[in-house]
C-alpha positions, 0 to 999 in steps of 0.5 A, spaced: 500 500 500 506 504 501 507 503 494 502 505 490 501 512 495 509 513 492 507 512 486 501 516 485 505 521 488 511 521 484 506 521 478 503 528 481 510 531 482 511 529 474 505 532 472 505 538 475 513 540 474 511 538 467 505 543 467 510 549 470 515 547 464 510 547 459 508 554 461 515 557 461 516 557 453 522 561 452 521 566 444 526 563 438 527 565 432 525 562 425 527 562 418 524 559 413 520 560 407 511 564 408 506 558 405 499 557 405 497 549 408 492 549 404 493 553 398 501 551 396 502 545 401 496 541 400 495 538 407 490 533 407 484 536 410 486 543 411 479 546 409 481 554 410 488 558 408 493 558 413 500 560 414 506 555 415 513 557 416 518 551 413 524 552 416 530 547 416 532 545 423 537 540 424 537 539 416 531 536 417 525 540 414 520 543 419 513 546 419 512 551 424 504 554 424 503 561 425 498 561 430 493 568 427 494 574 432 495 582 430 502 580 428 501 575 423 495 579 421 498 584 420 504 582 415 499 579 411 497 572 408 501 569 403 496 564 399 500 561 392 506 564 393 512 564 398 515 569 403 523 569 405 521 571 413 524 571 420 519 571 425 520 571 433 515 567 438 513 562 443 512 555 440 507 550 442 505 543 439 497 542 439 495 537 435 502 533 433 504 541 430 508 546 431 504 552 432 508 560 433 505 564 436 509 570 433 511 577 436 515 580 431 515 577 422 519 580 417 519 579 410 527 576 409 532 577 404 
């Protein structure tokens, strides 16, 4: 019984650190390429147009969502082209993507 009363409180110990963690998302940057997921990636079921940055990190391509806010709204939306941009933000993953919520993008040269 000693137990399973240290293991459900290690359990909630792991939890609420990784909560605590979760929460201290430190800004990066990203540089990469401004697309349109539905438009000029063709994701499978994306049914609305939606910025996406593909940057390489680590040689490996990497999609960065750009969560809608101010920022984003007000450098604009890229639909069948490409931008070169360097945008800063906190990152999060929801639903197996990398979304940024940007505080600063800027059209790359």
């Amino acid at each position: 019984m000693k137990i399973v009363r240290l293991l459900l409180a290690l359990v909630a110990i792991i939890g609420l650190a990784s909560l605590t963690f979760a929460g201290d998302a430190k800004d990066v940057t990203v540089t990469g390429k401004l697309v349109c997921a539905k438009c000029a990636l063709k994701v499978e079921g994306q049914k609305e147009c939606q910025n996406v940055i593909v940057a390489t990190v680590d040689g490996k391509e990497t999609q960065y969502y750009v969560a809608k806010n101010k920022v984003a709204e007000e450098f604009g939306h890229v639909c069948k082209g490409e931008k070169n941009v360097v945008a800063t933000g906190k990152v999060t993953q929801k639903d197996g993507k990398n979304w940024l919520d940007a505080t600063k993008i800027t059209q790359a040269s």
